[in-house]
C-alpha positions as CSV (number, residue, x, y, z in Angstrom):
1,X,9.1,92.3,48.1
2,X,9.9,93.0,44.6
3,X,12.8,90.2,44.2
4,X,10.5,88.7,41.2
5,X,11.5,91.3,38.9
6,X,8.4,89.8,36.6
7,X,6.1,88.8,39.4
8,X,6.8,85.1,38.5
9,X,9.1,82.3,39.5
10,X,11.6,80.6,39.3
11,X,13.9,82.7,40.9
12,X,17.4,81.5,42.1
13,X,19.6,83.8,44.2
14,X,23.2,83.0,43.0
15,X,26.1,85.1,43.4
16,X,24.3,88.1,45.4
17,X,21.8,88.6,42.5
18,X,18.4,87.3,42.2
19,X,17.5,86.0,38.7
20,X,14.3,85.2,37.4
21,X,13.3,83.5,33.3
22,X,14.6,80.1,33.3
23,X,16.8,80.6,30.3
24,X,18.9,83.0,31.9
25,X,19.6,81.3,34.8
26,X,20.1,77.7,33.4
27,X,22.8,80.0,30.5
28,X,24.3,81.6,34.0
29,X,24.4,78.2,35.9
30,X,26.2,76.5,32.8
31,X,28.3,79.1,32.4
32,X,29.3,79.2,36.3
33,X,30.0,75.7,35.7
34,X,31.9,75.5,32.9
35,X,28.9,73.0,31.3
36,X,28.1,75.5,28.1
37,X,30.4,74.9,25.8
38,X,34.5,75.9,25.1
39,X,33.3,78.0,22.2
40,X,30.8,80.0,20.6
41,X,29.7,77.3,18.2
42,X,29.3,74.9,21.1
43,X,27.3,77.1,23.1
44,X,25.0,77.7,19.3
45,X,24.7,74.2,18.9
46,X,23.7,74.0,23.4
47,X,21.5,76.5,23.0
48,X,19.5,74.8,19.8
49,X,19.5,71.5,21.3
50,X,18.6,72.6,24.7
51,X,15.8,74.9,22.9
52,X,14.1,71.7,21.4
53,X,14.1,70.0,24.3
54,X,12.5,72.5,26.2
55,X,9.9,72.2,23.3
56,X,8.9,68.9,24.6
57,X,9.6,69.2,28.1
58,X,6.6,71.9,27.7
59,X,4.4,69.5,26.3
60,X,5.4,67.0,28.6
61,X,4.4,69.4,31.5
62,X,1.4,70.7,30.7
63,X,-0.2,66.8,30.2
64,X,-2.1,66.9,33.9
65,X,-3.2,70.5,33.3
66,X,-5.4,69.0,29.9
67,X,-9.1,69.2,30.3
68,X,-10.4,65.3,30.2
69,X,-11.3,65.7,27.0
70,X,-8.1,66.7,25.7
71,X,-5.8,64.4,27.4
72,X,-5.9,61.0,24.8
73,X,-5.1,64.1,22.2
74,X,-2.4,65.7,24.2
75,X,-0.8,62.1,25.2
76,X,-0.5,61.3,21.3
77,X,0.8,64.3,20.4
78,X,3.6,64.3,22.9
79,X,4.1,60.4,21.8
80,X,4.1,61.4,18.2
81,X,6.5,64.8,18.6
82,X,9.1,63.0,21.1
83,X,9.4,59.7,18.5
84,X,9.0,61.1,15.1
85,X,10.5,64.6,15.8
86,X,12.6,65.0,19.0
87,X,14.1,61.9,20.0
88,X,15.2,61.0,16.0
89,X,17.4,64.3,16.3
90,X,19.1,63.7,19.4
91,X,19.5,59.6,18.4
92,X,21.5,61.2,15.2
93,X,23.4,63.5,17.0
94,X,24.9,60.9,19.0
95,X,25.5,58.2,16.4
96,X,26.9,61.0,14.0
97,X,29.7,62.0,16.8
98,X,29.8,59.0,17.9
99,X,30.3,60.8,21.1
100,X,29.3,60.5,25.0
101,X,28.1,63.9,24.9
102,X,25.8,66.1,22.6
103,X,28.6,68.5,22.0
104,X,32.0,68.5,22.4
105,X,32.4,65.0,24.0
106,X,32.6,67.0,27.0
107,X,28.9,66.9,30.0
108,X,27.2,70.2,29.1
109,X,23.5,71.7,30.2
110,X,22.3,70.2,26.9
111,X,23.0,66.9,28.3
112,X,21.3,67.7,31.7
113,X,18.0,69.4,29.9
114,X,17.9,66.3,27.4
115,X,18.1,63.4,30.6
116,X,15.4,65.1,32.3
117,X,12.9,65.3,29.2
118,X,14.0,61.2,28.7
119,X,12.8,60.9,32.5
120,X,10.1,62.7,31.7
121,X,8.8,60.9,29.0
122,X,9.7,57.8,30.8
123,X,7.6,58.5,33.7
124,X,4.4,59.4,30.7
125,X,5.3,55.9,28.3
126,X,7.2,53.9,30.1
127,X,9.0,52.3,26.8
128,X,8.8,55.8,24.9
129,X,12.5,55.3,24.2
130,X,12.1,51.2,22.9
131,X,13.0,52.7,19.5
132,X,16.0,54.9,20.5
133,X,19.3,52.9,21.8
134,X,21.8,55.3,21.9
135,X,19.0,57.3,24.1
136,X,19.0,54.8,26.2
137,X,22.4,54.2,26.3
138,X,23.1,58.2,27.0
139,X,20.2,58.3,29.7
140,X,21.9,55.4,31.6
141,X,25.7,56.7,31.2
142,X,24.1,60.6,32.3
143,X,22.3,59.0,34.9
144,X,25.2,57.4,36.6
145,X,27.1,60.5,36.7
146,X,27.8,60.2,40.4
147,X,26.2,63.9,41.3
148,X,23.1,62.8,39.3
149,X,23.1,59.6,40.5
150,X,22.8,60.9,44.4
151,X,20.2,63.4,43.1
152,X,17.6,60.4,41.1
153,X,18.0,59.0,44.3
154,X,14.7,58.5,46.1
155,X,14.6,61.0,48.4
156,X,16.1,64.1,46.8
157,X,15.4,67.2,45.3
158,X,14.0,65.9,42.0
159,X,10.7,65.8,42.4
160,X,8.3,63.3,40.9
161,X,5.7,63.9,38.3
162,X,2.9,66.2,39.1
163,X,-0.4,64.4,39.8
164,X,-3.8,65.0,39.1
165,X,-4.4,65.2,42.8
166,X,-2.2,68.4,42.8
167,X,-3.8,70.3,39.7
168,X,-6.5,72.4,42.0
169,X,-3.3,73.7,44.4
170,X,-0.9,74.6,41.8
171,X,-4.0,76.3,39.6
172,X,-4.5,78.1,43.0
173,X,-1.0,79.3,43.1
174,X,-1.0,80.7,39.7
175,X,-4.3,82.5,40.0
């Protein structure tokens, strides 16, 4: 009906508009929310961190949709880029702030995009974060947040990893 302004999802109708790219509605959302930052540096050093993630996040995603002969490649790349790259940042960060948070010792969308890549990789390598204490020590403080605690819950909206079963129907939906 034209409401996918690009012909592709997501789109979230919020505040009588629809918006479509993911970026611009997770920026809106945070902003909405007050979760992106008190200042224009915090919302640079958001917007890097939550870039990054989204680096991995896209590997971690696109691990089912490998060809067979490309998934013990694909697997050691995302174990290789999340513990040599990735996951070293984000362990600094937090011991050089000494903080709860990445930024500003205050919950912002950089903290929600980072616990879902940790699930993520969790649910791909279960002890992918062995390495990375303060990782695990921020992924069990975000995670008991009591909103995100109701909604890890089995049960709710989070959904769980995509299986191989489900490859043929979401190819189906993007062709």
């Amino acid at each position: 009906d034209g409401s996918l302004l690009f012909q592709q999802v997501p789109m979230v109708e919020i505040d009588g508009m629809k918006m479509v790219q993911s970026r611009a509605i997770g920026n809106y959302i945070a902003t909405k929310y007050n979760l992106y930052g008190k200042d224009l540096k915090e919302r640079a050093l958001i917007d890097m961190y939550v870039e990054a993630i989204i680096d991995l996040n896209e590997l971690l995603m696109t691990y089912t949709f490998q060809p067979a002969d490309k998934k013990e490649q694909h697997f050691a790349t995302i174990v290789d880029k999340a513990t040599n790259r990735y996951f070293p940042v984000y362990e600094k960060v937090l011991k050089d702030h000494g903080q709860d948070f990445l930024v500003g010792n205050r919950f912002s969308r950089a903290d929600v995009q980072l616990l879902e890549t940790l699930l993520m990789a969790e649910e791909c390598k279960p002890d992918i974060l062995a390495k990375f204490p303060l990782l695990q020590s921020f992924k069990a403080r975000i995670s008991n947040i009591p909103t995100i605690k109701k909604f890890l819950q089995p049960g709710s909206q989070r959904k769980p990893p995509l299986q191989e079963k489900d490859v043929p129907r979401v190819m189906k939906i993007f062709h």
